[in-house]
N, C-alpha and C positions, 0 to 999 in steps of 0.2 A: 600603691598603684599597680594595677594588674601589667604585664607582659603583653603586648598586639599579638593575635594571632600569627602563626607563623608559615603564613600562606599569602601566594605571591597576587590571589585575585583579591585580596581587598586592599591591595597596593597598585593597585593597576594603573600606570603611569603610558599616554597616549602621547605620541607628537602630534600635535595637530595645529600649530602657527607655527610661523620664522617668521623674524626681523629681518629685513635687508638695507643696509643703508641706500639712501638716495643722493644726487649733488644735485639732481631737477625731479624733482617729484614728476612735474608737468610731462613730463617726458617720460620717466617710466611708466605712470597710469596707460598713454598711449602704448608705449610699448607690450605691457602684460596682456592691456585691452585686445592689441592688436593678436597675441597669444591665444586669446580665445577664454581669458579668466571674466569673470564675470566682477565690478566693482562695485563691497559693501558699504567702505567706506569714503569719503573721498573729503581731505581738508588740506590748505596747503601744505601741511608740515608732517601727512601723514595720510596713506592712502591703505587700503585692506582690500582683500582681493579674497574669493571665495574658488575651491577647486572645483571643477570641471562636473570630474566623477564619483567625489564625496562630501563631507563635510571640514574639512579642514583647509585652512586661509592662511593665507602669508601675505604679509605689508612690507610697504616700504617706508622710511622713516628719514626726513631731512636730514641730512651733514652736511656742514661748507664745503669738507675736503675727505675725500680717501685716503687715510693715514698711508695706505700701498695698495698695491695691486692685489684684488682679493683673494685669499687661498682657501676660502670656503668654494665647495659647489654647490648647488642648489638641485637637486634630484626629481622630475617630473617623469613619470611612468605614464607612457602612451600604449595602447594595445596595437595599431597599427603607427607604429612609428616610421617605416620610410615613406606613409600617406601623409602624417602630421606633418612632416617636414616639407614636402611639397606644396600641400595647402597653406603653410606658414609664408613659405618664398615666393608664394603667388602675391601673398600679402605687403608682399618687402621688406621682409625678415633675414636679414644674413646669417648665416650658420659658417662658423668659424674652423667645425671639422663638421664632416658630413657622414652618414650612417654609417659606421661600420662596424664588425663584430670585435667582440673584446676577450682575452684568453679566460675571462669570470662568467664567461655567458649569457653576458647582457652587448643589445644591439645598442648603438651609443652615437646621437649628434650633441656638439653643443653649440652656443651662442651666446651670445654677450648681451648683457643689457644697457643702456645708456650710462651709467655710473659705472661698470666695469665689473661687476656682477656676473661669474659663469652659470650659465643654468644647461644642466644637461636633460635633453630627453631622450629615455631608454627604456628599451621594453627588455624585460627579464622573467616573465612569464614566471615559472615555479620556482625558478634558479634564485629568485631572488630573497626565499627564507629559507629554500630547502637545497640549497647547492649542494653538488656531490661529498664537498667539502666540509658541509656542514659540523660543527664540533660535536664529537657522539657520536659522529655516524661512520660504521666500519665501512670499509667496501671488500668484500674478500677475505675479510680476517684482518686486516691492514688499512689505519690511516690513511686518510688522501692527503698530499699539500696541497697548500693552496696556491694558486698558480701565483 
């Protein structure tokens, strides 16, 4: 048996779902709904949600109980993000931290979702694959840290 080529584009590996658990479906559908997701799926024990600005979808999926308080975040990139927020809270959306700048150079709210779900939305424009930081990347002759 031959060797796979040893190039990284016929390995090309996309995120494009997450799972989030649920303890009320019925309630999170409202919720993303109310977010502005658009919903593909919809059965009691599992809901699928399509993004906004591309192709990739994230569901939510029944559990009786949140084993703990989640320590995943959930990352949504908005382009006008302290307009998203305001149109969200028009809607009666509560945001748990409200826009502010971050020392990574991403503008940052977040909010919770009925099962305890953080989702933040951030806009990070170029910062976000090519930060100053970036591994490989000199600045001056000299490494940057990362903040």
């Amino acid at each position: 048996m031959s060797e796979p080529p040893n190039d990284s584009m016929h390995y090309r590996i996309e995120l494009n779902q997450v799972a989030l658990p649920a303890t009320d479906v019925v309630a999170s559908v409202a919720f993303y709904q109310a977010m502005g997701f658009e919903l593909i799926v919809d059965a009691p024990h599992y809901a699928r949600f399509k993004s906004t600005g591309a192709n990739a979808t994230f569901s939510v999926h029944a559990v009786d109980a949140m084993a703990e308080s989640s320590k995943t975040i959930v990352y949504f990139e908005c382009s006008l993000l302290d307009e998203q927020v305001a149109a969200l809270k028009a809607r009666g959306l509560q945001f748990v931290r409200e826009p502010h700048d971050e020392p990574w150079l991403w503008r940052e709210a977040r909010l919770v979702d009925p099962s305890g779900n953080v989702i933040c939305l951030y806009h990070a424009g170029d910062n976000r694959l090519n930060p100053p930081w970036r591994v490989g990347t000199p600045i001056n002759g000299a490494r940057v840290q990362q903040p």
